[in-house]
LOZALUM-973589 format. One record per residue (C-alpha): residue number from 1; x, y, z. Coordinates in nm, 3 decimals. Each point is the difference from the previous one (the first is absolute). Example, Ala and Ser with C-alpha at 12.3 -4.5 7.8 and 13.67 -1.06 7.14 Angstrom:
<sites>
<site><n>1</n><X>1.230</X><Y>-0.450</Y><Z>0.780</Z></site>
<site><n>2</n><X>0.137</X><Y>0.344</Y><Z>-0.066</Z></site>
</sites>
This chain:
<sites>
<site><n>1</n><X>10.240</X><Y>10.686</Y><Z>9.831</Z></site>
<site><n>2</n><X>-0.303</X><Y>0.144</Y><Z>-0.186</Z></site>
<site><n>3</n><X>-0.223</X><Y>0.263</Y><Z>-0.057</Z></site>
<site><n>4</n><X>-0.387</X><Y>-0.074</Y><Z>-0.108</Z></site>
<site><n>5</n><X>-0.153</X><Y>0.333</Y><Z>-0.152</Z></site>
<site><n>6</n><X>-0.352</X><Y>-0.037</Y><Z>-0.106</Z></site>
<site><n>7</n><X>0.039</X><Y>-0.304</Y><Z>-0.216</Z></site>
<site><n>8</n><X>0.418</X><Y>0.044</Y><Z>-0.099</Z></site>
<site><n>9</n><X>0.221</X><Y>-0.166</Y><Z>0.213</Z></site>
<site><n>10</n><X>0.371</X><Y>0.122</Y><Z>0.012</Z></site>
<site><n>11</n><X>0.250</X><Y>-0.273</Y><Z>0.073</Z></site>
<site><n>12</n><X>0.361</X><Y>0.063</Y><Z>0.116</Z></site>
<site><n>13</n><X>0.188</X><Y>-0.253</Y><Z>-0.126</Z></site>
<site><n>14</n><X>0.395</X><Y>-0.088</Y><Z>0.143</Z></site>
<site><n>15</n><X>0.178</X><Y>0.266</Y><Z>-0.210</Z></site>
<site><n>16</n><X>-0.250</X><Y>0.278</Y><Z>0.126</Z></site>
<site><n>17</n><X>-0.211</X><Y>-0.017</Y><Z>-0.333</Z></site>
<site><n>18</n><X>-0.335</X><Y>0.136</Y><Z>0.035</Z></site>
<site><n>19</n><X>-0.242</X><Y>-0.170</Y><Z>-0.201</Z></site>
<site><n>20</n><X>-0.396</X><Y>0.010</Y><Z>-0.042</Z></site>
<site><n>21</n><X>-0.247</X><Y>-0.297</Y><Z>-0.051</Z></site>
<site><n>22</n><X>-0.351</X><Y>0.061</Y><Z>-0.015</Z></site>
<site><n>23</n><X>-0.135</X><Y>-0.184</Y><Z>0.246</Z></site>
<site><n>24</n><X>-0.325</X><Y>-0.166</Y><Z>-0.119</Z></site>
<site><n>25</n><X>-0.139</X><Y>-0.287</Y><Z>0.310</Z></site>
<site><n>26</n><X>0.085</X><Y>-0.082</Y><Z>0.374</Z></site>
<site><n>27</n><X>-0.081</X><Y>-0.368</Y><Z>0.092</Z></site>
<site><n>28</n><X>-0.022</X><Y>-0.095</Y><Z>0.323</Z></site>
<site><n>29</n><X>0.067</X><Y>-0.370</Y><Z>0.027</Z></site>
<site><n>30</n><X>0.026</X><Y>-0.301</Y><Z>0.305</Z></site>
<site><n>31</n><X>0.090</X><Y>0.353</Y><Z>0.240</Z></site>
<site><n>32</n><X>0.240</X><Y>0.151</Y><Z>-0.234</Z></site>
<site><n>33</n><X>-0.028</X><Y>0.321</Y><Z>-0.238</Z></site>
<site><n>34</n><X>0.114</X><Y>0.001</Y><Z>-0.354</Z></site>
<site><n>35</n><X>0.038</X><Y>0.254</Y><Z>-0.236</Z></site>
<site><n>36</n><X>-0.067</X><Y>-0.045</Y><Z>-0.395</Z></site>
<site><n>37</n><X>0.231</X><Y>0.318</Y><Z>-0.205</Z></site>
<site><n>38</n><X>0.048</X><Y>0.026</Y><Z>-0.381</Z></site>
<site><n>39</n><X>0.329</X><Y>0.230</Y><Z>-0.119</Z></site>
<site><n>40</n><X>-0.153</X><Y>0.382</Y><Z>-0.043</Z></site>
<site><n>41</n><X>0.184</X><Y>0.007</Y><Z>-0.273</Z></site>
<site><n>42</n><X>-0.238</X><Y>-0.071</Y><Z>-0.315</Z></site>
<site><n>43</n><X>0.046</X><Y>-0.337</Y><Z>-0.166</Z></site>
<site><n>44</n><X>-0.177</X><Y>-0.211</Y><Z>-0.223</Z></site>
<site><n>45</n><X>-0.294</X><Y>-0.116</Y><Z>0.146</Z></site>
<site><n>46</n><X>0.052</X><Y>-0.399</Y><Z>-0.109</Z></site>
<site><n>47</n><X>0.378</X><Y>0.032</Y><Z>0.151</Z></site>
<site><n>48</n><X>-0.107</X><Y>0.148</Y><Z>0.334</Z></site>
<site><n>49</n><X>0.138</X><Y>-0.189</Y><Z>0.278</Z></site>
<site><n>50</n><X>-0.157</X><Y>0.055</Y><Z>0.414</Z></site>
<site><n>51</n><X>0.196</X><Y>-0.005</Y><Z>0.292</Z></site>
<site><n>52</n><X>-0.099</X><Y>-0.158</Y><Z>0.310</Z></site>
<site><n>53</n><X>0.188</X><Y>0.114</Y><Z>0.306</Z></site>
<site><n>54</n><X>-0.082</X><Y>-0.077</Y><Z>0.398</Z></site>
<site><n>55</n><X>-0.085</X><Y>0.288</Y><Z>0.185</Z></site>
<site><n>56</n><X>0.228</X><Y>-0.038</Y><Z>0.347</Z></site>
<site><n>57</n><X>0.074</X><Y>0.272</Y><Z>0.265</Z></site>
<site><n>58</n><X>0.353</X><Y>0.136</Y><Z>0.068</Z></site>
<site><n>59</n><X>0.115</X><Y>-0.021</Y><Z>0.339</Z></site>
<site><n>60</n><X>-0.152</X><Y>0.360</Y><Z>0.015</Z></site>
<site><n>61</n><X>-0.326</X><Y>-0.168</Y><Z>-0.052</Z></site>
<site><n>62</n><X>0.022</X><Y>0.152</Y><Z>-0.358</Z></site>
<site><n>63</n><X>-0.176</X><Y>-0.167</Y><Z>-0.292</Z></site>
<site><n>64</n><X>0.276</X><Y>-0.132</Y><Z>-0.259</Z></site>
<site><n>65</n><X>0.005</X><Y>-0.230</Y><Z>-0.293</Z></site>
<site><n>66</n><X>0.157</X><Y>-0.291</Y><Z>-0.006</Z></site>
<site><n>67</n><X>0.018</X><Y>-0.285</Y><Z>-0.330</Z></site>
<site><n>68</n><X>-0.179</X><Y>-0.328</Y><Z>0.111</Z></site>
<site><n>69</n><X>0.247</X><Y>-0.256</Y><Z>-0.094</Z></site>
<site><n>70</n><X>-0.234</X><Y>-0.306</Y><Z>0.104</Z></site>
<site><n>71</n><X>-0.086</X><Y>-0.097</Y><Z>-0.383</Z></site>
<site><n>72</n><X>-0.333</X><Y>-0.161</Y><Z>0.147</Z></site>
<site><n>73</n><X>-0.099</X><Y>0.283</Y><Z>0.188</Z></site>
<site><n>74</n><X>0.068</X><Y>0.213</Y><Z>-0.304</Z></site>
<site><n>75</n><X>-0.231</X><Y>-0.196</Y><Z>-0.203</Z></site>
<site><n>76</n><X>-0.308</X><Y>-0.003</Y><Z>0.257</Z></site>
<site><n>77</n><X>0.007</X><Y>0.351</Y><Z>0.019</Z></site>
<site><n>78</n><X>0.017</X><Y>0.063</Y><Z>-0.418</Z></site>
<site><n>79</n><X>-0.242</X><Y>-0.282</Y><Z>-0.061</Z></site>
<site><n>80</n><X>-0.218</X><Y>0.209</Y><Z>0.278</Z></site>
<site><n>81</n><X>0.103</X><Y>0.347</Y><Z>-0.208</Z></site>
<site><n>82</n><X>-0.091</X><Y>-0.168</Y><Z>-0.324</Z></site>
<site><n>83</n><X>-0.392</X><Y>-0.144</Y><Z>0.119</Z></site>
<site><n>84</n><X>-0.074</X><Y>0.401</Y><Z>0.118</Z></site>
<site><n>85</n><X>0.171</X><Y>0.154</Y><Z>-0.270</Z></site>
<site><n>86</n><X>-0.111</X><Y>-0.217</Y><Z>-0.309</Z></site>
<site><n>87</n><X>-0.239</X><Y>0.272</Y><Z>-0.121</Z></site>
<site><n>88</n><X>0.243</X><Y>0.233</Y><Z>-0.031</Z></site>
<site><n>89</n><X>0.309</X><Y>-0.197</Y><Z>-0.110</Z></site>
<site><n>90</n><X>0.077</X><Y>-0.278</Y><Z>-0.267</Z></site>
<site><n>91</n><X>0.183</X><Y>-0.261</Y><Z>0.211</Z></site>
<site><n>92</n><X>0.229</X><Y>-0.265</Y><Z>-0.225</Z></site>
<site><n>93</n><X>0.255</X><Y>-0.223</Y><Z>0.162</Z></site>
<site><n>94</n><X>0.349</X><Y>-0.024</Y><Z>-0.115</Z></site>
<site><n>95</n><X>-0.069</X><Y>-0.253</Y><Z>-0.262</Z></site>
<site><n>96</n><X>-0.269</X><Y>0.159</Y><Z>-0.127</Z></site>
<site><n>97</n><X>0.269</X><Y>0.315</Y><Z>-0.034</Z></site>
<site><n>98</n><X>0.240</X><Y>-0.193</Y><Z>-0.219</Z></site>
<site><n>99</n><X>-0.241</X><Y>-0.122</Y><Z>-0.203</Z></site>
<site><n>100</n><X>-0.170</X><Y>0.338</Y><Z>-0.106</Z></site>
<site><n>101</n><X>0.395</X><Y>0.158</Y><Z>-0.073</Z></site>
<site><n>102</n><X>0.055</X><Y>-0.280</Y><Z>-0.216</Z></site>
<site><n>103</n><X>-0.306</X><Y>0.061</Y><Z>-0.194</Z></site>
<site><n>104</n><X>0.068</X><Y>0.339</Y><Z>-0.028</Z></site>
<site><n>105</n><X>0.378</X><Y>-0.061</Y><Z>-0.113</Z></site>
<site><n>106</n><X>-0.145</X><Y>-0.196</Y><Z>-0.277</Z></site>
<site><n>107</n><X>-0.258</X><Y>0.282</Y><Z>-0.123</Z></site>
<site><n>108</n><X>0.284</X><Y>0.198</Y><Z>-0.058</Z></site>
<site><n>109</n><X>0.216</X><Y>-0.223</Y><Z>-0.220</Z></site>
</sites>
């Protein structure tokens, strides 16, 4: 279950945990919705992680969020986040990730 005010979205999660995202792109992709959240909690902007979940409806006809476990589908829809958000956002891949920690790591010694 969630709740989308403005641009914070409030997940539910199993235990009854309210939590806020700040919800910051929709993608509609090959007839499905996506939506792109960040944790509304502040963190470092070169640690900040985005969320993709599926949009589905409840059998209420209710909007809900659901994880896309297909790792392809996943990736078409970040690769699509990444080409209309690369203005606003430094993209690096996972490698690219280790790397820069293990230059920092050595800056400090």
């Amino acid at each position: 279950m969630y709740d989308e005010r403005d641009d914070v979205v409030v997940l539910v999660d199993e235990n009854g945990q309210e939590i806020e995202f700040q919800h910051i792109d929709t993608i509609e992709m090959n007839g499905n919705e996506y939506v792109v959240l960040v944790p509304a909690e502040e963190v470092e902007a070169d640690e900040e992680e985005v969320i993709i979940l599926k949009v589905e409806q409840d059998e209420k006809g209710e909007d809900i969020l659901v994880s896309v476990e297909d790792e392809e589908e996943l990736d078409e829809v970040f690769e699509e986040f990444k080409m209309r958000m690369d203005n606003e956002y430094d993209f690096f891949d996972d490698d690219e990730y280790e790397e820069e920690e293990k230059e920092d790591e050595e800056e400090e010694e």
